[in-house]
N, C-alpha and C positions, 0 to 999 in steps of 0.2 A: 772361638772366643778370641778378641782381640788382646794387643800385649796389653790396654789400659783396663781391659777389662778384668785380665787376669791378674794384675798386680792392686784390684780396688775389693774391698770388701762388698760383695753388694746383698740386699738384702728386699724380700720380698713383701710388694706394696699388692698385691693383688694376684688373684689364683681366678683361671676362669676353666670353661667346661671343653672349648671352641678354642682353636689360634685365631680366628679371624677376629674374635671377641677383646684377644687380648692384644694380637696387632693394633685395632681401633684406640686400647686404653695407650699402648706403649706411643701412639702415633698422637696422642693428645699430649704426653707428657716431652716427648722429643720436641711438639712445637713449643712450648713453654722456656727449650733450650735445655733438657736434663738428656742427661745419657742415660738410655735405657738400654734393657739386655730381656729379649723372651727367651723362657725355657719353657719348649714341650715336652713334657715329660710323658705322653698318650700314648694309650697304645692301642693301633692299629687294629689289630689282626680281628676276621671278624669271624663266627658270632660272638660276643662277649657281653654278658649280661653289663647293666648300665650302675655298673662298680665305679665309685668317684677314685679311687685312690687309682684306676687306670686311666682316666681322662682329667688330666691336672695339666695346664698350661698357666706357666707363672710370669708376673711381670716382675723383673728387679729393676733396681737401683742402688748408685752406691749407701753408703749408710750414712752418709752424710746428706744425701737427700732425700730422704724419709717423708722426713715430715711433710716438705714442701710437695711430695711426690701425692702423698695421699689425701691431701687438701685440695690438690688439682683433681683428682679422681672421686673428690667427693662434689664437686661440685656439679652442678648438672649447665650443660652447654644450653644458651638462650640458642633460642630459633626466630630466624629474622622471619619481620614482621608482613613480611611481603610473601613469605612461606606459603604453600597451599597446605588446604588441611589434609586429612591423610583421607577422606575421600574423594578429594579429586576437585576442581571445580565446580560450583554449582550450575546447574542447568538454565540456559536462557530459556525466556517465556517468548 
């Protein structure tokens, strides 16, 4: 943790299952211009039955950007219009 991160209060906008999941959220709110901090809290080792309280990866912020934080995460990302759909191009005749 850096020194701004350790002298800010932060506080948690989102708990995911996956770090990649919550990289993705912490990487929407950092473009937005907020400092973000993930904590994985997971634990590895394996076999372990699929227990939440050992697969918790959180996204913070400080407490001052809460609100704005979870407003951004609540929103869902447009997808441009020139998008392909998700199966694939349709087939020429």
């Amino acid at each position: 943790m850096s020194e701004a991160e350790a002298g800010a209060e932060f506080e948690t906008v989102g708990e995911f299952r996956e770090v990649f999941e919550a990289e993705l959220a912490a990487l929407r709110l950092r473009e937005a211009g907020l400092e973000v901090y993930v904590l994985d809290q997971s634990f590895r080792q394996e076999p372990l039955p699929n227990v939440r309280s050992f697969a918790i990866v959180r996204v913070m912020v400080p407490r001052a950007s809460v609100d704005e934080a979870r407003r951004l995460l609540a929103q869902t990302v447009p997808v441009p219009e020139d998008a392909e759909d998700e199966e694939g191009p349709e087939p020429s005749s």
